[in-house]
C-alpha positions in Angstrom: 73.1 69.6 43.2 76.7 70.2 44.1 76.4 69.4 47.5 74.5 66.2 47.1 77.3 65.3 45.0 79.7 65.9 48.2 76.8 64.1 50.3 77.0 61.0 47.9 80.9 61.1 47.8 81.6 61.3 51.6 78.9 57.9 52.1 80.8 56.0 49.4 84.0 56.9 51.3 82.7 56.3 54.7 80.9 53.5 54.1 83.1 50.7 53.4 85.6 52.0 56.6 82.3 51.7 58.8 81.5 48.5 57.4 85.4 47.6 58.3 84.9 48.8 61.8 82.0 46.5 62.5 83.9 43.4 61.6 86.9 44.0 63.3 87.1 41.1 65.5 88.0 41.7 68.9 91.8 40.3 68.4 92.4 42.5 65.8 91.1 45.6 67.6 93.4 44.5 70.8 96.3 44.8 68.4 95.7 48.0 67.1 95.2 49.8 70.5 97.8 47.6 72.2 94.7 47.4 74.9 93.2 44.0 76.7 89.4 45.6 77.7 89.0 43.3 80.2 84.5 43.1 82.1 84.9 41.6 85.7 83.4 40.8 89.0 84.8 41.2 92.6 84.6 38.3 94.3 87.6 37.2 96.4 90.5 36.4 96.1 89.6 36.1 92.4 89.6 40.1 92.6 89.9 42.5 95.5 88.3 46.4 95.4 90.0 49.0 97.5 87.0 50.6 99.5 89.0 54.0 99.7 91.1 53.8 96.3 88.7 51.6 93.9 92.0 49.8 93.0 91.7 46.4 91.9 93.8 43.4 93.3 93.6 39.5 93.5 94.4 36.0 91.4 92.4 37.7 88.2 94.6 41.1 88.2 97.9 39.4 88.9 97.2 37.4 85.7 96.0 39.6 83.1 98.8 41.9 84.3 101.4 39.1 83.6 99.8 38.2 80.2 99.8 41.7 79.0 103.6 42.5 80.3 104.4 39.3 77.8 102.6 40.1 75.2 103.3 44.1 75.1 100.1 45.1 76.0 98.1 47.5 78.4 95.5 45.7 80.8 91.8 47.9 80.9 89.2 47.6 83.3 86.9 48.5 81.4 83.0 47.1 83.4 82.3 45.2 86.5 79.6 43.0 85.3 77.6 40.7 87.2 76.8 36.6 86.7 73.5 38.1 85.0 74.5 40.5 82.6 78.0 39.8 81.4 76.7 38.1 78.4 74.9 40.7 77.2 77.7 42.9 78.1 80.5 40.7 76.2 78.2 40.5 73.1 77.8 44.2 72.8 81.1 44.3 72.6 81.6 46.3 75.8 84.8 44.7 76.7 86.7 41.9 74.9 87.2 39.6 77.7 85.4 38.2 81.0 88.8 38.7 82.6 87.9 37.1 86.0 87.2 33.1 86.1 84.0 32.2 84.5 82.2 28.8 85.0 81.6 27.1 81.8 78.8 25.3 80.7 77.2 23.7 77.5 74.3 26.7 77.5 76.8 29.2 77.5 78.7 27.9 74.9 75.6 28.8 72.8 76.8 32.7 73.4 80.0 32.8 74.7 83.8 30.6 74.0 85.6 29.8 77.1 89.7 29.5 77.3 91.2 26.5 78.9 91.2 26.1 82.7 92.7 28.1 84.9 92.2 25.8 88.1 89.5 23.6 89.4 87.4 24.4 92.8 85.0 21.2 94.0 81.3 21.7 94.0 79.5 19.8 96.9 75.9 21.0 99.0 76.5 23.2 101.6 74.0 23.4 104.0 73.5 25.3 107.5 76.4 24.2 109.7 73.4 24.1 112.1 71.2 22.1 110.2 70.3 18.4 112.1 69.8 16.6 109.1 72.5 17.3 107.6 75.7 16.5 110.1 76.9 13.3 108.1 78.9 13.7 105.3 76.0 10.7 103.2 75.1 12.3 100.2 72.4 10.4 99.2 70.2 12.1 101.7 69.9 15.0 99.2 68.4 13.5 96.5 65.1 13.2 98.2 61.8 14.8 97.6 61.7 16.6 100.8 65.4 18.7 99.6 65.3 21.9 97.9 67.9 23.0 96.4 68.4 26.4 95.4 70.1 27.1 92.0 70.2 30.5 90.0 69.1 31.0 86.4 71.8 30.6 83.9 74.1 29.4 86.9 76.2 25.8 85.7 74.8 24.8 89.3 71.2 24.8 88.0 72.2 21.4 85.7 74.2 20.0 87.7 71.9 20.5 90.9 69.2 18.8 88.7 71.4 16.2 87.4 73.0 15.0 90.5 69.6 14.8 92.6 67.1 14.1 90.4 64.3 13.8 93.0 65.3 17.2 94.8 63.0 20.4 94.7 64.4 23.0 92.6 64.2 26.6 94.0 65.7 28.8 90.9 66.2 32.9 91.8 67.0 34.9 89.0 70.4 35.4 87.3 71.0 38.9 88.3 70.5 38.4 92.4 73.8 38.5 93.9 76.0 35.2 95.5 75.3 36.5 99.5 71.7 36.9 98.6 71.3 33.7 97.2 72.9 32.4 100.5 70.1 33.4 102.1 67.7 30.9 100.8 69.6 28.2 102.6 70.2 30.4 105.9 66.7 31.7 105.9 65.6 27.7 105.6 63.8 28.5 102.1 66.1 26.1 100.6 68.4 23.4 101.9 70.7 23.6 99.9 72.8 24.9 97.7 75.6 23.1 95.8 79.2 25.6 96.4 83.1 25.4 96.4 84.9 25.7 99.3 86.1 29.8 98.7 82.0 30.1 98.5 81.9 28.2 102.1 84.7 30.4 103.7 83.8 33.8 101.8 80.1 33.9 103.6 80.9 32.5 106.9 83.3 35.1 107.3 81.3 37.7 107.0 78.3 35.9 108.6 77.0 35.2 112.2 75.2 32.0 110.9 78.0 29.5 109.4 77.3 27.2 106.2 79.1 23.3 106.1 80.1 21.7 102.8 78.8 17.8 103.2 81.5 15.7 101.6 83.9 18.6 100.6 86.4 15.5 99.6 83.7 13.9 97.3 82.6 16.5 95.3 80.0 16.6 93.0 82.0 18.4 90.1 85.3 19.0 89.7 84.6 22.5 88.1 86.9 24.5 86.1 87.7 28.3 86.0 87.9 29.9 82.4 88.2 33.3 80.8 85.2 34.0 78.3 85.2 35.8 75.4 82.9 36.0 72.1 81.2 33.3 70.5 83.1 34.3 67.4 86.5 35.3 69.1 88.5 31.9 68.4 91.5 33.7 67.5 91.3 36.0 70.9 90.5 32.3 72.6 93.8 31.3 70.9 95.5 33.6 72.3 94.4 33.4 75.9 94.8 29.9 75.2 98.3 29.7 74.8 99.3 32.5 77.2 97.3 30.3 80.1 99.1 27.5 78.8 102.5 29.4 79.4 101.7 30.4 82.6 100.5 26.8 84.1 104.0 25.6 82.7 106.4 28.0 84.0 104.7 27.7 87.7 103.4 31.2 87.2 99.5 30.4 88.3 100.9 28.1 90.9 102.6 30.9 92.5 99.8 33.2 92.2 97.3 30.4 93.4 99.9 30.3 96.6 100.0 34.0 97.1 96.5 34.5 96.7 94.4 31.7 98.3 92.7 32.3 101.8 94.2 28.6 102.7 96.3 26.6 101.0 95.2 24.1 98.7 92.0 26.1 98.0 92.0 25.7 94.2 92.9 22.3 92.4 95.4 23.0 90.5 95.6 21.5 86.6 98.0 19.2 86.1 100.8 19.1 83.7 101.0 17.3 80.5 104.1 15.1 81.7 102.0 14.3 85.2 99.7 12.6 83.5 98.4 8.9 85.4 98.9 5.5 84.1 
């Protein structure tokens, strides 16, 4: 009897600090271990991977690092995820933020919040450079019956491919099939196209013997923007990230790192300030 008495005691005391554990938010939990986890993907020059060291480099490290210096906190990371699993990931509360540039999109927002942009990157088809049909920049030949296009589940280009060219063929592949592979589908001549930003273009063609083209590079389709993602429920974390992005687009800090880290200039569009606004 005396040790269910213990038994009882130690539940009522444990209890109620469990029950605190599993709604610490994942701001609060930063603060306490002074620690940004941070899930990413290598993809450059969003992030780099040493072959021989593992170490991490690129646009995505360079700005976590300078948002942790300012804020007084260490930089983790802690998962490489890929486009088809991060959500999962993030929602098991894995890692606190997607801490290299997500696409945003309306379905998403369903599971995940998304800080404001970072920079923009064009999407336009890209096709084989090779391709006969396709060596004007006239868009309007894509939204034809006899165009597939080949999106990937859960991708914001599935919409937007669907959207833009109504009367295309859609060719889906599943979320968790990697960017070169996807490529394929286009360079195989299972799909026609594919709609891409220009880092997309450059990144596969130079690692390729058979090039890809952007049609209309200067007309793109969406102007899309590059976010950080965190929980659905993470506003204050969002907040944060928020106002530290803002920081940096103001003092010139992600100009400088877009300079330093783009494989040629101009690559990213860059978000303009407040006090540049048209009229």
């Amino acid at each position: 009897m005396r040790v269910l008495a213990i038994l009882s005691l130690l539940l009522l005391t444990t209890l109620p600090a469990l029950a605190a554990d599993d709604k610490e938010s994942a701001f609060e939990r930063v603060m306490r271990t002074g620690t940004i986890r941070c899930g990413y993907y290598v993809f450059p020059p969003v992030t780099y991977r040493d072959p021989n060291t593992g170490e991490l480099s690129g646009l995505s490290v360079d700005m976590m690092n300078e948002i942790g210096e300012r804020a007084g906190l260490e930089i983790e990371w802690a998962e490489e995820v890929t486009f088809g699993n991060w959500i999962p990931a993030l929602q098991s509360k894995r890692f606190d933020v997607v801490c290299t540039p997500m696409w945003p999109e309306i379905p998403m927002a369903r599971a995940a919040a998304f800080s404001v942009p970072m920079f923009y990157a064009g999407l336009s088809p890209m096709v084989r450079a090779d391709d006969p049909r396709y060596q004007t920049d006239d868009l309007s030949v894509f939204n034809d019956p006899d165009v597939t296009f080949v999106t990937q589940d859960g991708n914001a280009i599935d919409i937007l491919t669907r959207k833009a060219f109504p009367k295309a063929k859609i060719s889906p592949v599943s979320a968790a099939v990697e960017g070169p592979v996807v490529l394929q589908e286009v360079v195989t001549g299972k799909a026609d196209a594919i709609l891409m930003d220009r880092n997309g273009e450059i990144e596969y063609n130079r690692h390729n013997p058979v090039k890809l083209r952007l049609v209309a590079p200067d007309r793109p389709i969406k102007a899309q923007s590059f976010t950080l993602a965190v929980g659905r429920d993470e506003m204050v974390l969002k907040d944060f990230l928020d106002n530290a992005i803002n920081e940096l687009l103001n003092d010139g800090s992600v100009d400088r790192m877009l300079d330093r880290w783009e494989t040629e200039p101009g690559l990213y569009l860059r978000v303009s300030k407040p006090y540049e606004a048209k009229h």
